[in-house]
C-alpha positions, 0 to 999 in steps of 0.5 A: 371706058364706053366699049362702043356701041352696044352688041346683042341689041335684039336680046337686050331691053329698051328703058324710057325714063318717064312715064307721061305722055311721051314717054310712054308712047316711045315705050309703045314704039319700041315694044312693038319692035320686039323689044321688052320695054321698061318705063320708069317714073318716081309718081306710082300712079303715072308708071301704073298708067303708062304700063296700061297704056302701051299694054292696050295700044300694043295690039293695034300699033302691030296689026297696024304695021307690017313686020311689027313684032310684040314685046313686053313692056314693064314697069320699073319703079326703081331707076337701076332695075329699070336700067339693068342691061338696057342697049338704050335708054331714053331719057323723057322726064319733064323739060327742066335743065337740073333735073336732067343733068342730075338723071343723065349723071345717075343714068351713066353711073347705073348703065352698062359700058356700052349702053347709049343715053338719049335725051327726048328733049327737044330745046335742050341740047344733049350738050348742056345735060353731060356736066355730071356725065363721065363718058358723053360720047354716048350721049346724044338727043334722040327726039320723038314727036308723038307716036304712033301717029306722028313717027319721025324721029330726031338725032342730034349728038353734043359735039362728042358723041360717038358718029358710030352711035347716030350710025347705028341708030339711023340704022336700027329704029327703023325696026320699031316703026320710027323714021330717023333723020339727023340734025347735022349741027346743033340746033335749038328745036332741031329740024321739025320743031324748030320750024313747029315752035315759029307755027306755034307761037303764031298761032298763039299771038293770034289769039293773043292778039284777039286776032281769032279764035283756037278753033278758027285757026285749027279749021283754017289752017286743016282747011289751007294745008291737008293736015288732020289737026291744026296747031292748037289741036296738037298742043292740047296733044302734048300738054300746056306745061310742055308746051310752055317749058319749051317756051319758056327755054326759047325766049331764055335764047331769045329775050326779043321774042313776044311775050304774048303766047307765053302770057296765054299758056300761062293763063291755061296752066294756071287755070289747071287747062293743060289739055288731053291730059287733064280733060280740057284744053283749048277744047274739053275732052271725055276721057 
């Protein structure tokens, strides 16, 4: 049995399970907290370049943050290493309901009593991935946005997890430069990206729709509201794929919602766009 929540956070790694996007930026975070993060992913080439990653944005994450702290960061290509003595572990692989049932059901046969899961999933409630999970007042939704930038962070628990778990989260991921709020009932895109995915998908039915152009809305939208970027600018950020998945799960819920965004996203994923990550997007990148 789970023996409530972890003790001897401070001497104890930090393990994110997928290196993309996300996931090596919530490896960053954490790392510059003090803590030794461990990255795990299948594909040899994204870990190696998910190490590099927070290897080379470390420094400038803790000059840029008052009481920021370097720790270590390492790769794990072997899932039971990666999690060996881990207080947290952050589940961040690709937005698919299967996969990640099967993950948290490994994930909670290799882990510690006491060790918490977290999903980073934001349209996936933790609900729906403990099927294969023996303990899941453990288990909860922790979502980034996109550190070191964007540093809010959403919890969600699944109806059994642990109140003393989301306690001493709220309390401790200050520590590592992120601000934690709690979604307080279930909800499919928790607080920020629920109100994000009705902003995204908006700005996508207007180019659908032959309406304007990506960058017309980014620079209308800067214009109007302050923000540094506009909605397509941030999509290119997160990736098409991503962006898609997500999409994809909220019409699942919601048959009545348009299928124009979807059809466009589908277009650029097709076409090999998926935006920073692949060098072009809605805009062209030199990496």
């Amino acid at each position: 049995m789970p023996s409530g929540p972890p003790q001897d956070i401070t001497s104890r790694p930090v393990a994110v399970i997928g290196g993309g996007t996300l996931g090596r930026r919530i490896a960053l975070m954490f790392a510059s907290g003090g803590a030794d993060a461990r990255i795990h992913d299948l594909d040899d080439q994204v870990l190696s370049d998910a190490v590099t990653f927070v290897e080379r944005s470390l420094p400038g994450v803790v000059a840029g943050r008052a009481g920021a702290v370097a720790g270590t960061v390492a790769g794990a290509p072997d899932l039971v290493d990666a999690v060996d003595g881990a207080w947290l572990v952050v589940e961040a692989v690709p937005e698919r309901l299967d996969l990640k049932r099967t993950v948290f059901g490994q994930l909670d046969r290799a882990v510690a009593t006491d060790t918490i899961l977290a999903s980073n999933s934001s349209s996936y409630a933790s609900r729906l991935l403990i099927d294969e999970v023996e303990h899941p007042e453990r288990v909860l939704n922790v979502h980034f946005a996109m550190p070191p930038v964007q540093n809010a962070v959403e919890l969600m628990g699944n109806g059994q997890t642990d109140p003393a778990i989301i306690a001493l989260l709220v309390e401790q991921l200050p520590r590592y430069g992120v601000s934690p709020f709690v979604a307080h009932r279930e909800s499919t895109g928790f607080v920020f990206n629920r109100i994000w995915a009705a902003v995204k998908r908006e700005s996508l039915a207007v180019v659908a729709d032959g309406v304007s152009t990506p960058e017309d809305v980014d620079a209308v939208f800067r214009i109007n509201t302050g923000a540094p970027v506009g909605p397509f600018r941030m999509m290119d950020q997160v990736g098409f794929d991503v962006v898609l998945d997500i999409e994809d799960h909220y019409a699942a819920e919601d048959p009545h919602l348009s299928e124009g965004p979807r059809r466009l996203l589908h277009e650029y994923v097709a076409a090999g766009r998926l935006g920073v990550k692949s060098g072009r997007g809605f805009y062209v990148y030199d990496h």
